[in-house]
C-alpha positions as a printed NumPy array, in Angstrom:
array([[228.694, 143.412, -30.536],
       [228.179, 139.293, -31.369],
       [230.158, 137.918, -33.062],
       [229.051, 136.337, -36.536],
       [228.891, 132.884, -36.83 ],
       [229.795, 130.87 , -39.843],
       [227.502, 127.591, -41.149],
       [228.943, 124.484, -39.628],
       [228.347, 120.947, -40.851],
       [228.863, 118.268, -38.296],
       [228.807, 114.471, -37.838],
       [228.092, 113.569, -33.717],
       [229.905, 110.029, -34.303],
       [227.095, 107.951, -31.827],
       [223.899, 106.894, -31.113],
       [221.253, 109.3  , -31.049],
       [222.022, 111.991, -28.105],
       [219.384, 112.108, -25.347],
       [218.226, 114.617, -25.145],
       [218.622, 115.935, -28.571],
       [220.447, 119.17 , -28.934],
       [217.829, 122.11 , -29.391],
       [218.411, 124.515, -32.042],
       [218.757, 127.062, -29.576],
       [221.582, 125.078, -28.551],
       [223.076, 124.756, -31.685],
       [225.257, 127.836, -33.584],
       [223.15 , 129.084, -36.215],
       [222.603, 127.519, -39.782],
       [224.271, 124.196, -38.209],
       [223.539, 121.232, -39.554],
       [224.224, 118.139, -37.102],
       [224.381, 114.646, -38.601],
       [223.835, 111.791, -35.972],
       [225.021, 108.627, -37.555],
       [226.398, 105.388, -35.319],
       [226.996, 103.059, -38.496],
       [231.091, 103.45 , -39.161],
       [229.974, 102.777, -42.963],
       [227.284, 105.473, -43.387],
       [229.8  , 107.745, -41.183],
       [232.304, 107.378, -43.877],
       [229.668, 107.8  , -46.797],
       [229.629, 111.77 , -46.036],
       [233.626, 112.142, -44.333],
       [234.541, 114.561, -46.702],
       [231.446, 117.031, -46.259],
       [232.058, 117.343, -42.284],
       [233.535, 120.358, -41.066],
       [233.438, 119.354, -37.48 ],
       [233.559, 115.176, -35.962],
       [232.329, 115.008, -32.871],
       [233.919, 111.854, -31.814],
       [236.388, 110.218, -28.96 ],
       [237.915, 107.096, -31.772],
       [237.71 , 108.311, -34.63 ],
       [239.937, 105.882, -37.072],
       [240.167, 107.126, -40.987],
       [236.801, 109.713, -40.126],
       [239.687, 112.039, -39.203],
       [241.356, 112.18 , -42.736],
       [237.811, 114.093, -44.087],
       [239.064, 116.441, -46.776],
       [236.821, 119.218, -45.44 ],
       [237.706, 118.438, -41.642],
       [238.682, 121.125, -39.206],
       [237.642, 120.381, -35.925],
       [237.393, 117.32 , -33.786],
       [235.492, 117.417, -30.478],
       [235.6  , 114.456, -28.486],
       [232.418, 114.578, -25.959],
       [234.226, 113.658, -22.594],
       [237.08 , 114.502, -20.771],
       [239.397, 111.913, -21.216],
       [242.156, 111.943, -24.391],
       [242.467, 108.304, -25.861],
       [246.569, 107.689, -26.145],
       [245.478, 106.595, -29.849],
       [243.843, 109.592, -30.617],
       [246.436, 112.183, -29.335],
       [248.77 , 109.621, -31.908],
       [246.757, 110.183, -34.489],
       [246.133, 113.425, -34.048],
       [250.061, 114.311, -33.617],
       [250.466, 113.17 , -37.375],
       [247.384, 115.482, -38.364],
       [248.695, 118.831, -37.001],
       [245.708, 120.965, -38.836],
       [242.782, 119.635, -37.034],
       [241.815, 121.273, -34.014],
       [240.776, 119.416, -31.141],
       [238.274, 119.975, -27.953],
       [237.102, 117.922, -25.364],
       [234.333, 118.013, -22.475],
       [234.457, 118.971, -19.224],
       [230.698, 118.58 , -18.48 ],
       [231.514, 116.374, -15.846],
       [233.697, 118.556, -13.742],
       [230.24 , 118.48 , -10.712],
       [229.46 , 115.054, -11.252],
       [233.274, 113.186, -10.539],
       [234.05 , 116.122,  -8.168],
       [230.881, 115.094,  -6.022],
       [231.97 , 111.315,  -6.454],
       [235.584, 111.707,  -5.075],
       [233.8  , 113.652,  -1.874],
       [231.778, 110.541,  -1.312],
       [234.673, 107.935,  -1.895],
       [236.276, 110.225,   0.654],
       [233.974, 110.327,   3.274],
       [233.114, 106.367,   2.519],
       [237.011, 105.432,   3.376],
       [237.092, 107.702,   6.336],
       [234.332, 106.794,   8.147],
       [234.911, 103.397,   7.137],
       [231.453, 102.969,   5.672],
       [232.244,  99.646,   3.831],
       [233.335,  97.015,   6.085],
       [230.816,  98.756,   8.738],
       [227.99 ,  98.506,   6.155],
       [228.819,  94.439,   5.716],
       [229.423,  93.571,   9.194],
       [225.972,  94.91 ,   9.939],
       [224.428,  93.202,   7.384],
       [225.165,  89.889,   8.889],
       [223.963,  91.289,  12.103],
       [227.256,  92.25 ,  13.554],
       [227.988,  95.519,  15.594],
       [231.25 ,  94.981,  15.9  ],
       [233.09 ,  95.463,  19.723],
       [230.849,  97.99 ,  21.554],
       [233.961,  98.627,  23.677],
       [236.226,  98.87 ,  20.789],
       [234.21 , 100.802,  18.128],
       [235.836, 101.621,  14.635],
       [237.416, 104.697,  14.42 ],
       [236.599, 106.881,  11.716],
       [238.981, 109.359,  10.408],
       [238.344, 113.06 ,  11.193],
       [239.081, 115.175,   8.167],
       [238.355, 118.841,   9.507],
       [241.478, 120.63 ,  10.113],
       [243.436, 118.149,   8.061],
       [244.968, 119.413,   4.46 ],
       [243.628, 117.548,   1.215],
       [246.381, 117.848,  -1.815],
       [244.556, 117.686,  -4.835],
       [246.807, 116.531,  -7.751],
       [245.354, 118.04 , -11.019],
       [243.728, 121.4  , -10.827],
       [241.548, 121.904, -14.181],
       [237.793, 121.573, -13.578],
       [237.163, 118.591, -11.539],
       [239.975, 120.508,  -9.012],
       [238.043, 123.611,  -8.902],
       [234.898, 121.695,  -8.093],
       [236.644, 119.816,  -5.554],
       [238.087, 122.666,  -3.201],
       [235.355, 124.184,  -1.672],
       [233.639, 121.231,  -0.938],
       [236.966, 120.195,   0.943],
       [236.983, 123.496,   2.126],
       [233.152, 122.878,   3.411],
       [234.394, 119.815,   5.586],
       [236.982, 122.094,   7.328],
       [240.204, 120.628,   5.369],
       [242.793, 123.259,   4.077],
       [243.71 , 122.921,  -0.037],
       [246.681, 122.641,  -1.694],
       [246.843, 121.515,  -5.479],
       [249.367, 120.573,  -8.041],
       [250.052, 122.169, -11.386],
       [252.619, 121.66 , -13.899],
       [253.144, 125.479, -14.326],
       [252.403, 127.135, -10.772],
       [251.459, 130.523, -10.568],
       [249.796, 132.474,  -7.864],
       [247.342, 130.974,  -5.085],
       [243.815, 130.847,  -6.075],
       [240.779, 131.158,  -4.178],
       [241.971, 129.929,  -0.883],
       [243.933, 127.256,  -2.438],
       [247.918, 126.958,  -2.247],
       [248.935, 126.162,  -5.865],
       [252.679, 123.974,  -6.237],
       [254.572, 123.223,  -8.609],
       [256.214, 119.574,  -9.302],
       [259.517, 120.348,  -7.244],
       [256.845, 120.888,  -4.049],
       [255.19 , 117.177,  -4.519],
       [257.626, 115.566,  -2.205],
       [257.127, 117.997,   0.745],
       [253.12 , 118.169,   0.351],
       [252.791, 114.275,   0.095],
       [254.33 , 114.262,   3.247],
       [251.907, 116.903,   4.687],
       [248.981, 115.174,   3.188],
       [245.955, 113.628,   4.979],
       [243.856, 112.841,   1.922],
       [245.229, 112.95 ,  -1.795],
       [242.74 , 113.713,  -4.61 ],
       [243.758, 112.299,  -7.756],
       [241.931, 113.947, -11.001],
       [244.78 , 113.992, -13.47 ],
       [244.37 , 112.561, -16.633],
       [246.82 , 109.62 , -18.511],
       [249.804, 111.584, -20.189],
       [253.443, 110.897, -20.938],
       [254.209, 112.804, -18.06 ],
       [251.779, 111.5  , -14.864],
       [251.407, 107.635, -15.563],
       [253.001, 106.193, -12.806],
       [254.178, 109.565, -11.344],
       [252.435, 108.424,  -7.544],
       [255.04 , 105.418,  -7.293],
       [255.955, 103.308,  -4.333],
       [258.324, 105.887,  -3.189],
       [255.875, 108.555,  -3.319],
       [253.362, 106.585,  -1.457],
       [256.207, 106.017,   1.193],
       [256.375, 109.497,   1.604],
       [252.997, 109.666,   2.962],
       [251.377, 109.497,   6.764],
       [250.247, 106.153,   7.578],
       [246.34 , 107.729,   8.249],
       [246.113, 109.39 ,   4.773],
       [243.654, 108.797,   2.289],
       [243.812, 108.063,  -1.82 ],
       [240.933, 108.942,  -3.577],
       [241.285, 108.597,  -7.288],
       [238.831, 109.872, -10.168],
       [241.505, 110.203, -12.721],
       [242.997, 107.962, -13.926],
       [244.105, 104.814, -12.695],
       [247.836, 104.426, -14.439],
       [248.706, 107.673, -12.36 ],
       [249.076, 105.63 ,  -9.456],
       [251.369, 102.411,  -9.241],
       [249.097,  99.352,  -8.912],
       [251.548,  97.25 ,  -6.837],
       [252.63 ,  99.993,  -4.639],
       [249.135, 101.334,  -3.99 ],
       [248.148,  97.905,  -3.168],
       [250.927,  96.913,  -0.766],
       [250.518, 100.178,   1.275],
       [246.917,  99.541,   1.941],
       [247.268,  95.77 ,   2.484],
       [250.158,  96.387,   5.163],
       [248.184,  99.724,   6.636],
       [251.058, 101.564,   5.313],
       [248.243, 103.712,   3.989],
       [244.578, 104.057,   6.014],
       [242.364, 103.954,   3.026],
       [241.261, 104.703,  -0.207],
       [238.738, 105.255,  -2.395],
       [238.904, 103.996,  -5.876],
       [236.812, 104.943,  -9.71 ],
       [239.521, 104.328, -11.927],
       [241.479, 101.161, -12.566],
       [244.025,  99.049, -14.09 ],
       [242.048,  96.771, -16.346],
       [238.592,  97.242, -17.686],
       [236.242,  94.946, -19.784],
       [237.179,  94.403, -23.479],
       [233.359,  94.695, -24.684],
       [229.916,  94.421, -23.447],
       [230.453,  90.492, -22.596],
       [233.068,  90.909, -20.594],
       [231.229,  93.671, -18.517],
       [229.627,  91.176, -15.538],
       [233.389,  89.021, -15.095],
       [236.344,  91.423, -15.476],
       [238.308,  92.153, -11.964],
       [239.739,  95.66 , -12.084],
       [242.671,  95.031, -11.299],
       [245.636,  92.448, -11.129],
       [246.451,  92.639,  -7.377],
       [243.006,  92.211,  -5.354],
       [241.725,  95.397,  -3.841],
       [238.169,  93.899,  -3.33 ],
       [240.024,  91.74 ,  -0.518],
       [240.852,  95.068,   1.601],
       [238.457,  96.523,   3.742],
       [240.147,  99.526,   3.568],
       [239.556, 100.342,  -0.084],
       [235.41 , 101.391,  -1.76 ],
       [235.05 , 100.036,  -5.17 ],
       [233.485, 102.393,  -8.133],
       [233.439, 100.703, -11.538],
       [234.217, 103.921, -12.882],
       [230.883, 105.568, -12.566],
       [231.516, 109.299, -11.465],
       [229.68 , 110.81 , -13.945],
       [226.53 , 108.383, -14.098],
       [223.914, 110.747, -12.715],
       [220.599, 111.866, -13.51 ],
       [222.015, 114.867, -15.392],
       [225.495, 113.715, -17.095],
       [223.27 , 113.598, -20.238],
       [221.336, 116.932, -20.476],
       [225.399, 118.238, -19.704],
       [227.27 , 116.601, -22.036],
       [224.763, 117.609, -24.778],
       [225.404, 121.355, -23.731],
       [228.504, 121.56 , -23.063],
       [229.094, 120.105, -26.662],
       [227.064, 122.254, -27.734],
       [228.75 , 125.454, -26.203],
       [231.65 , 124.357, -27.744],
       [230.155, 124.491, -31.202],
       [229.14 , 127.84 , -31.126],
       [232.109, 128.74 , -30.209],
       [233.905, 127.116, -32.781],
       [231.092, 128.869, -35.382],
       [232.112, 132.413, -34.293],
       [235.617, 131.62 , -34.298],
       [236.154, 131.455, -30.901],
       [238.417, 128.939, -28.515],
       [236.625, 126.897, -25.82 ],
       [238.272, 123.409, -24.132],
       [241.131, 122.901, -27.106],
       [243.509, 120.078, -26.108],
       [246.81 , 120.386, -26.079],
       [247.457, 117.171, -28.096],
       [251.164, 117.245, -27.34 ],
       [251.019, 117.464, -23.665],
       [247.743, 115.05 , -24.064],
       [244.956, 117.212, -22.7  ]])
């Protein structure tokens, strides 16, 4: 039997969505209010049962508000701080683009090993490189990937590592049983499966508990022909140490969509290096401005995935909550 749904009144924080939610989409007897103007946002706060909304600022004090859905997967630190100190709200976020990033690591993969990059611009200036000494790409089938985070993007990832031939292991704060051809570790096991590791999948969002957790020793720890790949985010991984591995060939490549600094504002968007030591130097490293979920269909997802979410919220049902304390 359905479940009943309850009228929901909701304020999508943003410029218009496109495409526009359909009201098939929508939970029944919703009514969505689409306003980008912070002032006219304000002007109805307190009639909102639901803010759909990543930075929020005073929209989240709305006497009527319940629910906060922010449309993406990341969890701003200031949010999860704000939302600490407002224990009633309820809060979701979107994992719409689980395919998308999950496809983008496999290509920043496959870029680094084969060495696509420098290949691509010696070529370009006409140069084949040493016919008798060609580069050597890196052979991934029969290797093991370690994927560190196992929540969507993970279970996207492994069998399409499986499909080149790699064996899986992944990472989880609280390890239970193996899943779907995939050895699942706990924290204690890191050490031991860095060591094993011939290409390291980062997915794991910013928390209290992962910035900086791959650190120079951890890096040390790993073969001298593994590959990074992260999609994460970029404070997981120690700038400095990631950088002096690859510039000494302490580490064989990597493949990089999340960073250390990012443009404050629109201006700053065409002269803003990503990071403090210079990666774009290495030939060993492929450059993403962090652009894994900028397909043709990111949009059309995000819009139903929200979506999903708010029907589920309507008939009283659970569907992506955050765990603001742990900070996802």
């Amino acid at each position: 039997m359905p479940r009943m749904s309850r009228s929901l009144r909701v304020l999508w924080r943003a410029a218009p969505p496109d495409p526009h939610p359909t009201d098939e989409e929508l939970p029944p007897g919703c009514e969505l209010v689409v306003e980008r103007d912070e002032e006219r946002a304000l002007a109805v706060r307190d009639t909102i049962d639901v803010l759909i909304d990543g930075r929020p600022g005073p929209l989240l004090d709305g006497t009527r508000l319940a629910h906060v859905v922010v449309p993406w997967a990341g969890f701003p630190p200031s949010l999860r701080e704000a939302l600490l100190e407002r224990p009633h709200l309820k809060t979701y976020n979107a994992h719409y683009n689980a395919p998308f990033v999950a496809q983008h690591a496999i290509a920043l993969l496959l870029a680094a090993a084969q060495r696509l990059v420098p290949i691509d611009a010696a070529l370009r200036r006409g140069d084949w490189g040493d016919r008798a000494r060609p580069e050597r790409s890196r052979h991934l089938a029969g290797g093991e990937a370690l994927l560190l985070g196992f929540g969507a993007i993970g279970r996207q990832l492994a069998p399409m590592l499986r499909g080149l031939g790699m064996r899986v292991s992944a990472l989880r704060r609280r390890p239970e049983s193996d899943e779907d051809g995939v050895r699942v570790i706990g924290p204690a096991e890191l050490p031991a499966a860095l060591a094993r590791a011939d290409a390291l999948l980062v997915s794991l969002p910013a928390t209290p508990a992962t910035v900086g957790l791959i650190d120079r020793e951890a890096l040390g720890r790993m073969r001298p022909d593994a590959l990074v790949v992260n999609v994460g985010r970029g404070t997981v991984i120690d700038e400095d140490a990631l950088y002096d591995a690859l510039a000494s060939g302490r580490l064989a490549g990597a493949g990089l969509d999340v960073w250390w600094r990012y443009p404050d504002g629109p201006e700053a968007q065409r002269a803003t290096p990503p990071a403090t030591r210079p990666f774009w130097e290495l030939p060993n490293v492929v450059l993403s401005p962090h652009r894994a979920d900028a397909t043709d269909a990111s949009e059309r997802a995000r819009v139903a995935d929200v979506c999903a979410t708010l029907r589920a919220i309507a008939e009283g049902r659970e569907r992506s909550r955050v765990d603001v304390e742990a900070g996802y």
